[in-house]
C-alpha positions as CSV (number, residue, x, y, z in Angstrom):
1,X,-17.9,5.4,13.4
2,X,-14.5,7.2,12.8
3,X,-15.1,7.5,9.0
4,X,-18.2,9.7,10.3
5,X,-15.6,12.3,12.5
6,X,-14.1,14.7,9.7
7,X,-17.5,15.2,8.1
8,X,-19.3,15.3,10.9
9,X,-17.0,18.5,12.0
10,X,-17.5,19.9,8.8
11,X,-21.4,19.8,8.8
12,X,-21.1,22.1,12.2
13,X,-22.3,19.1,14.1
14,X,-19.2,18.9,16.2
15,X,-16.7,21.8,17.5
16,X,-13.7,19.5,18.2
17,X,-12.8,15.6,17.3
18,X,-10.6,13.9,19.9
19,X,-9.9,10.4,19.4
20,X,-6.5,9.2,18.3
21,X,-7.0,10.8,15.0
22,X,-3.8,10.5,12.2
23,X,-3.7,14.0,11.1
24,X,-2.2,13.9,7.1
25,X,-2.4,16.4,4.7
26,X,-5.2,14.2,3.3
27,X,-7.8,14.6,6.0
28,X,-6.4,18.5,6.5
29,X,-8.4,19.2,3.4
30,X,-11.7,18.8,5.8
31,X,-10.4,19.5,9.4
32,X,-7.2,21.9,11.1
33,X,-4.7,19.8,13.0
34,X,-3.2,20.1,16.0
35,X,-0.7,17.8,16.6
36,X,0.6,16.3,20.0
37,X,1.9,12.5,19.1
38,X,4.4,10.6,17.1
39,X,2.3,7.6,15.6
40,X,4.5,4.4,16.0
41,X,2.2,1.6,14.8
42,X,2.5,-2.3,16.1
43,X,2.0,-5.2,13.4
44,X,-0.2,-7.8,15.0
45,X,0.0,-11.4,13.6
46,X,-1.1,-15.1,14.6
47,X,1.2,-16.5,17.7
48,X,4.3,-17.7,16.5
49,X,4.2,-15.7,12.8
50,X,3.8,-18.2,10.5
51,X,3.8,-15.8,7.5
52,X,7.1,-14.1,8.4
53,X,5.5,-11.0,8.0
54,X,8.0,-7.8,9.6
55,X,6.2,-4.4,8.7
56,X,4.5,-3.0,6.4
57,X,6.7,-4.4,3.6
58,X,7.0,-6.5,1.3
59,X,6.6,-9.5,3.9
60,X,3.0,-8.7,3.6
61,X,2.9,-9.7,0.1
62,X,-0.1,-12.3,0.0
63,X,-1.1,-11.8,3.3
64,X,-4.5,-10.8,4.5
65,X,-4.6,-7.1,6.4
66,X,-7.9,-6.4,8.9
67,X,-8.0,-2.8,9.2
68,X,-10.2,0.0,10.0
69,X,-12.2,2.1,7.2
70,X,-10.8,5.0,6.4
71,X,-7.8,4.3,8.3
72,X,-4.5,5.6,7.4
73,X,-2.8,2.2,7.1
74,X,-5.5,1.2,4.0
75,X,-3.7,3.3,2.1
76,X,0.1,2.2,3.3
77,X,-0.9,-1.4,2.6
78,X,-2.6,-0.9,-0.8
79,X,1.0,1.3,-1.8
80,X,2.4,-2.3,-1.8
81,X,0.3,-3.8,-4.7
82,X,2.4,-2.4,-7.1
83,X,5.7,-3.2,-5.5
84,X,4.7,-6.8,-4.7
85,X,3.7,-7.2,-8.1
86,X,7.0,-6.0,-9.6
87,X,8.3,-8.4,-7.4
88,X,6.4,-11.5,-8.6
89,X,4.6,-12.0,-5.1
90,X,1.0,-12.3,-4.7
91,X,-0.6,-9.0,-3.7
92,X,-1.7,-8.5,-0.4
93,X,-5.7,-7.8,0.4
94,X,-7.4,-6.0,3.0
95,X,-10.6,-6.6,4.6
96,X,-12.0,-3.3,6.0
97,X,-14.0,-3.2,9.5
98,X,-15.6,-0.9,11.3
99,X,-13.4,-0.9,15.0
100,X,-10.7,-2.7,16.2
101,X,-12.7,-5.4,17.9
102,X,-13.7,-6.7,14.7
103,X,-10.2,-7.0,13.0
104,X,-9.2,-8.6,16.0
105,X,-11.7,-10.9,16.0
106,X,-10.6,-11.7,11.7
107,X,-7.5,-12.1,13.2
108,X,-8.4,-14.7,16.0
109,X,-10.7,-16.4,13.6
110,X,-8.2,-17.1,11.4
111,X,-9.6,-14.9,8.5
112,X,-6.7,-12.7,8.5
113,X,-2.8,-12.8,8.9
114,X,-2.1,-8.9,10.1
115,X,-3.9,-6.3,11.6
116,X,-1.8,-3.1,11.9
117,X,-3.2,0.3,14.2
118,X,-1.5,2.5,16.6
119,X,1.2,0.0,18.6
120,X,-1.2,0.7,22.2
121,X,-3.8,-1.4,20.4
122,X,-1.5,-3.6,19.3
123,X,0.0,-4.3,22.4
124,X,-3.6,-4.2,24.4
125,X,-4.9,-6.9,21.8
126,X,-1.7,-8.9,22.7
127,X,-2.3,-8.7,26.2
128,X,-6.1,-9.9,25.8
129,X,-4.7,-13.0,23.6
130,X,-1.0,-13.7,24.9
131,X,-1.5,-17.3,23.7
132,X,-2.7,-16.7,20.3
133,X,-1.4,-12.8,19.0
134,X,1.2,-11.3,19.2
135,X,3.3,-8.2,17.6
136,X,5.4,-8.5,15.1
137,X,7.3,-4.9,14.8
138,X,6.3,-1.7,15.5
139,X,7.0,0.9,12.6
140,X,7.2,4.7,12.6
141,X,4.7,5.8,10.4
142,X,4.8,9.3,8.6
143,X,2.0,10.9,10.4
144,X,1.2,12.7,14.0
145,X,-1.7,12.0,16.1
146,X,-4.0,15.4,16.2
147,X,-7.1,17.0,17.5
148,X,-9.1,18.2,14.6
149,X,-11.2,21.6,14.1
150,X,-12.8,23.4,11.9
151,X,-11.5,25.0,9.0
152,X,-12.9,28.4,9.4
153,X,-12.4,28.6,13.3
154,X,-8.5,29.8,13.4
155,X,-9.0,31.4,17.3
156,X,-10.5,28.3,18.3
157,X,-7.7,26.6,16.7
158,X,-5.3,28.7,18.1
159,X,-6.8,28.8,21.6
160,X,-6.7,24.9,21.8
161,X,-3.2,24.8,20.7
162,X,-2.0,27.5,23.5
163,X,-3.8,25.1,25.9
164,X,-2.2,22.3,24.6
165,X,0.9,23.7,25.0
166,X,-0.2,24.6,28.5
167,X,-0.9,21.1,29.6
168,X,2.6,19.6,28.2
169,X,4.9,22.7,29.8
170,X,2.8,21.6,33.2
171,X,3.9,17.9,32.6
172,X,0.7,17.0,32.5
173,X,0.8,15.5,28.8
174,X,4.0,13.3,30.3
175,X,2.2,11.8,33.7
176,X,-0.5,11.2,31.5
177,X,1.3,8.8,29.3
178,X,2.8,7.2,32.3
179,X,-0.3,7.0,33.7
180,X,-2.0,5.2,31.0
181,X,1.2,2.7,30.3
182,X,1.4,4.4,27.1
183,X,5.1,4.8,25.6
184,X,6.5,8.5,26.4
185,X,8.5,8.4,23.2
186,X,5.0,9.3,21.5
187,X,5.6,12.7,23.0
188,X,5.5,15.9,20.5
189,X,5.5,19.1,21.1
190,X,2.0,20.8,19.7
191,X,2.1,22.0,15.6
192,X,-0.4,23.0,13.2
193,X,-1.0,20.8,10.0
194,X,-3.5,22.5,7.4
195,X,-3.9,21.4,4.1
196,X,-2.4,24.2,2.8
């Protein structure tokens, strides 16, 4: 389970996390970043978008969100309570799963009108569904994608950052996204986000 993958690292039971992880300053408080991806995230909604909804907005106001726990769009979506209240609109809610298969699933069933994640998802569920999904928008969100270490391993840090850099200077990082039909415009060169 992803919520599992910061404290996981932390308890020594892992050395590294790789697996699309949001690095924010947030989740830096558990885990070093080191950042290689621009996150551009894809709206999902029913075929045909009968709630008008166009990012993560006020369109959303009223609407039902599927996302993943501990996700970093839970946190983007519940920021518009306020604003959609101010607004007179209805709030929106969000239903919290445990993978991507299952908001998909609340949103083919009908139980939900928007599942937001990472636009490959997005655009993967939309090509499993063509008939009854498909995307909205896709939205830059404020955060990079990173591989996560531990706190108090700086040369391992370090280390995996020069090989990082490695890999992208070889092209590697770019046939790789071509490779994998994934857009090259998520390409970043390598930082280090800490929480301090």
């Amino acid at each position: 389970m992803f919520a599992a993958l910061l404290t996981t690292l932390a308890a020594g039971q892992a050395d590294i996390v790789i697996s699309d992880i949001y690095a924010t300053k947030e989740r830096a408080k558990a885990a070093d970043f080191i950042t290689y991806s621009k996150v551009f995230d894809g709206v999902l909604v029913a075929k045909g978008n009968p709630k008008g909804i166009n990012g993560i907005n006020l369109s959303m106001c009223g609407a039902a969100a599927a996302e993943n726990t501990g996700y970093v769009e839970v946190p983007l979506i519940q920021a518009l309570i306020p604003e959609c209240k101010k607004a007179g609109k209805p709030e929106p809610t969000i239903q919290l799963y445990d993978n991507n298969a299952n908001c998909i699933q609340a949103m083919l069933a009908g139980r939900a009108d928007t599942y937001v994640n990472d636009v490959n998802t997005v655009d993967s569920a939309v090509k499993a569904y063509p008939d009854t999904l498909e995307k909205a928008i896709a939205v830059t969100i404020p955060y990079s994608v990173g591989i996560a270490v531990p706190k108090d391993k700086p040369k391992f840090r370090d280390a995996v950052l020069a090989a990082l850099i490695e890999v992208q200077k070889a092209g590697t990082h770019m046939e790789l996204l071509k490779k994998w039909g994934l857009d090259v415009n998520n390409f970043k060169e390598p930082d280090i986000l800490t929480a301090d």
